[in-house]
C-alpha positions, 0 to 999 in steps of 0.5 A, spaced: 906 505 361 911 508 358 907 511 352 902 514 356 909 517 361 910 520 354 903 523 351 902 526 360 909 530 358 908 531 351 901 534 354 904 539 360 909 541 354 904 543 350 900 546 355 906 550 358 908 553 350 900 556 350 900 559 357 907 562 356 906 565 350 913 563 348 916 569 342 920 567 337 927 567 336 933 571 333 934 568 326 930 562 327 925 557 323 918 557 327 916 549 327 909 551 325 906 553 319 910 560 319 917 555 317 914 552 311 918 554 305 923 557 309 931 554 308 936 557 311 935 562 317 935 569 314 938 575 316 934 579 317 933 582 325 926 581 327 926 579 334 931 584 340 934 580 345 933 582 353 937 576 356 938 569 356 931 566 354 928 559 354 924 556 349 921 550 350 917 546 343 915 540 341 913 535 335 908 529 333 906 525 328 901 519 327 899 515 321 894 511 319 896 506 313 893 503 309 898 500 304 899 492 300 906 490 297 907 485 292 913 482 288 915 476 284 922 474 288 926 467 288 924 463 293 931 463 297 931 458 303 935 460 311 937 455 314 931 454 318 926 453 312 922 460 311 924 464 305 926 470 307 923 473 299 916 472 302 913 479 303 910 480 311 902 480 311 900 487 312 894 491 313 891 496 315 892 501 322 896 507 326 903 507 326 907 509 332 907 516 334 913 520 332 916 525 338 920 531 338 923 535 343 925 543 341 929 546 346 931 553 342 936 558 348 938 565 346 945 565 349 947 572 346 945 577 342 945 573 335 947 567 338 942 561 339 942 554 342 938 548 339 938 543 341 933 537 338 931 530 342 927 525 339 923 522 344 919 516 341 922 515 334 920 508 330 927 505 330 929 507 337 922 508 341 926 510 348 928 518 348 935 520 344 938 526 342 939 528 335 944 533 334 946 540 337 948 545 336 950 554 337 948 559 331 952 565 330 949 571 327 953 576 331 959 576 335 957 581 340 964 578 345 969 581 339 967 588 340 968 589 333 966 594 328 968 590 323 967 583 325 960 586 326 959 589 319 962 582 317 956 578 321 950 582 317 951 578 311 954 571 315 952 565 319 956 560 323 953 553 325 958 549 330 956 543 332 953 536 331 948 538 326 944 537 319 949 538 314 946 542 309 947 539 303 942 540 298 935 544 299 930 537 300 932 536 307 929 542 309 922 540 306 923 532 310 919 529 315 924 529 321 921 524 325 915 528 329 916 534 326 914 533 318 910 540 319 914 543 312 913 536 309 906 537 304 907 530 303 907 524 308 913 520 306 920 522 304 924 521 297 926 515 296 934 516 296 933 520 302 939 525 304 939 527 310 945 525 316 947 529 322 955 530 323 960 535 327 963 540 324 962 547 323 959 551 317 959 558 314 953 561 311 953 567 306 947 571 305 947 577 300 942 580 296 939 572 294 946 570 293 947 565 297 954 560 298 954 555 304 961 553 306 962 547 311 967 541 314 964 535 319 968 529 320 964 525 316 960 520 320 954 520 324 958 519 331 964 521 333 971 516 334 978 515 333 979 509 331 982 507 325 984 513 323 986 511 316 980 510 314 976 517 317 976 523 312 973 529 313 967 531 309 967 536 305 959 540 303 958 546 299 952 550 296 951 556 291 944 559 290 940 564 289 933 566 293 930 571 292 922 575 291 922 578 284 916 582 287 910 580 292 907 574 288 914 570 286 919 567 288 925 564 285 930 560 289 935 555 285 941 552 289 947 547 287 950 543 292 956 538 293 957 533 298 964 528 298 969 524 303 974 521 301 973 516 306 970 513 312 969 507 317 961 508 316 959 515 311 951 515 313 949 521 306 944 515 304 942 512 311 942 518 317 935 518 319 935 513 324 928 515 326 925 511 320 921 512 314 912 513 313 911 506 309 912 501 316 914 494 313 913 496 306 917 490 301 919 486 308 919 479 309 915 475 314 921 475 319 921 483 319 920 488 325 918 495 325 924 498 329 929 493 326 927 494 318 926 502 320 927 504 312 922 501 309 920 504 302 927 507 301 933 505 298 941 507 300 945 506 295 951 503 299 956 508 299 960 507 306 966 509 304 967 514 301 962 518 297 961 524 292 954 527 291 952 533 287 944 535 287 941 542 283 934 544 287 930 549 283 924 551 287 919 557 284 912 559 288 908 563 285 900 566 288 899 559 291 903 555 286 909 551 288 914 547 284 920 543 288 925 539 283 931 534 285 936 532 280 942 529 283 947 524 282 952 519 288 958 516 286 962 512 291 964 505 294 963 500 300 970 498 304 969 491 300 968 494 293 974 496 289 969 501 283 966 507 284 958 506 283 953 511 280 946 513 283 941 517 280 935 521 282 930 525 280 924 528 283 918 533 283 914 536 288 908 540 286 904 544 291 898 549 290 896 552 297 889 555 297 884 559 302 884 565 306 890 563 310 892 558 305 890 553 310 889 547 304 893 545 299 894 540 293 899 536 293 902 531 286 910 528 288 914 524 282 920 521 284 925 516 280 932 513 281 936 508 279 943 506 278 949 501 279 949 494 284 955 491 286 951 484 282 952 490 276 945 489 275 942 496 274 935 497 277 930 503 279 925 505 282 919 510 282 914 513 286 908 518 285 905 521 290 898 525 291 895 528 296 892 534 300 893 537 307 889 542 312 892 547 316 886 546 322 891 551 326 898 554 324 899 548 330 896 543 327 897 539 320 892 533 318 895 530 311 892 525 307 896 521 300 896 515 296 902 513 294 904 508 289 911 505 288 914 500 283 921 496 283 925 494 276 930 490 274 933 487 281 936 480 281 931 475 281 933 473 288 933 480 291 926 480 295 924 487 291 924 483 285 918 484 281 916 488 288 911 494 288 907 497 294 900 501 294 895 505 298 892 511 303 897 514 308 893 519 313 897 523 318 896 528 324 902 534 326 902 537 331 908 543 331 910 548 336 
């Protein structure tokens, strides 16, 4: 009943976005495939304000899976006698339907309200929100011409938000909106965390500089005030179109805390990965073991990680590369740990509205376990997608995953997963 409450809603949104044809935003990233490629919101003022205006979109995602998972671990024994190092039979079949909420407001002239609900997500399948927050990119209450001048080249973001650490999670799936993503999954150490706090943003001539503090943790509190930290983000880069076919951006970011009651860099997306039940044993579910495929390194307390993302497109060509590294520790670890991660995308779009696209990914990481074993994993990803509409996406990709060196206890022994992934988008 539930499900079908929530398509009917998600059916009459739909319909409301076409009949009012809804216009754009000042300073903000369409949902469809116009918001593909772009990173932080620009500068340019495209769009006038004429009051306060509402904008009300959404996004959806299904999958079919077909995926096989193996792996050599010990046998470990509960205390009810399953082995929990026994791998979940699956097969094939649809996952549950991702849902977004968008609800954009212009409150101002450059000022903008986001605000994004996540109204079915594989980890928590009832409505909650992820996050909102104001957008500043002008301040027209000051009156003031040099506060004017200042804000030509200056963004600022206030809320609880995506912190803007790196450039990856700007081509993620987020949960119903994977419409920027060309692949079906995320990376496997997957960076993203929703956190308060404020950021300023610099754009001038394709020199780029983001500046922003949050208080370090998923949710709000003031408890245990001697472990809470601020966490501290900054990024430095250039962006910029060297003439009408290429494109080159490269960015340097760093985040770090000094300490917290639970740092969530590794482990913020709480709507779930693509590869349902992936490398879970037979006691698993879908919304309890939501991380399935993806690998979080531990480091809740504090964490200190630093990522160099080149990206370059060229007449439908586009390469996307991630070098990064996390040092950090849990409450009950006395030495920093060190974790590693590459990865490369490559993308070529094709046809008259570049509408196809070809699609290879290569992602590796590896690093320290609190054991002191050192494993790693890799995955490749190849596929396509069809842009049937700017509103629709239809994504097809072969995945194939391998687990090293983990202890002969740990279930992701030996481990390794493989198969089709087929999803459907819908963004508006």
């Amino acid at each position: 009943m539930n499900k079908n409450i929530l398509f009917l809603a998600c059916a009459i949104l739909w319909s409301f976005s076409g009949q009012a044809q809804q216009r754009d935003m000042q300073f903000w990233r369409a949902y469809d495939q116009r918001g593909i490629n772009v990173f932080e919101t620009g500068k340019a003022d495209t769009v006038a304000y004429d009051g306060v205006r509402v904008r009300i979109g959404g996004a959806f995602a299904q999958q079919f899976q077909s995926l096989s998972h193996e792996n050599s671990a010990s046998p470990v024994m509960n205390d009810n006698g399953v082995n929990t190092n026994q791998l979940m039979d699956i097969g094939s079949g649809f996952n549950l339907a991702t849902a977004n909420l968008n609800i954009d407001v212009a409150l101002g002239d450059g000022i903008r309200l986001n605000l994004i609900t996540y109204l079915s997500s594989r980890h928590h399948p009832e409505t909650w929100v992820k996050g909102g927050y104001l957008q500043f990119d002008k301040l027209p209450f000051l009156n003031s011409p040099t506060f004017d001048q200042i804000m030509e080249k200056v963004t600022i973001k206030v809320g609880h938000m995506e912190i803007n650490y790196g450039d990856s999670h700007f081509r993620r799936s987020d949960n119903g909106n994977a419409f920027y993503n060309p692949f079906v999954g995320n990376y496997i150490m997957d960076a993203f965390a929703t956190e308060i706090g404020a950021e300023v943003i610099y754009q001038n001539n394709g020199f780029l500089a983001v500046g922003s503090m949050t208080g370090g943790e998923i949710q709000g509190g003031v408890t245990n005030p001697t472990r809470r930290k601020p966490s501290f983000i900054g990024k430095l880069g250039y962006d910029k179109t060297l003439d009408s076919e290429v494109r080159l951006r490269l960015t340097g970011s760093v985040y770090t805390t000094a300490g917290s009651v639970n740092n969530t860099l590794w482990s913020g997306d709480r709507t779930g990965s693509r590869y349902y039940l992936v490398m879970e044993n037979t006691m698993a579910s879908t919304s309890g073991n939501f991380t399935s495929g993806r690998f979080n390194p531990g480091m809740r307390d504090n964490v200190t990680a630093m990522v160099l993302n080149p990206f370059v497109s060229f007449q439908g060509l586009e390469l996307f590369g991630t070098l990064e590294q996390s040092k950090g520790k849990a409450a009950n670890e006395t030495e920093d740990r060190t974790w590693n991660q590459v990865g490369l995308d490559a993308v070529y779009r094709f046809g008259a509205m570049e509408n196809f696209y070809l699609a290879g990914r290569y992602n590796q990481v590896g690093g320290e376990m609190p054991n002191g074993l050192e494993p790693s994993i890799s995955r490749v990803q190849v596929g396509g997608g069809w842009y049937i509409t700017k509103n629709i996406l239809a994504k097809l990709e072969y995945v194939s995953q391998q687990y090293s060196d983990f202890a002969a206890t740990d279930i992701r022994n030996g481990g390794s997963f493989n198969g089709i992934m087929i999803e459907g988008v819908i963004g508006f």
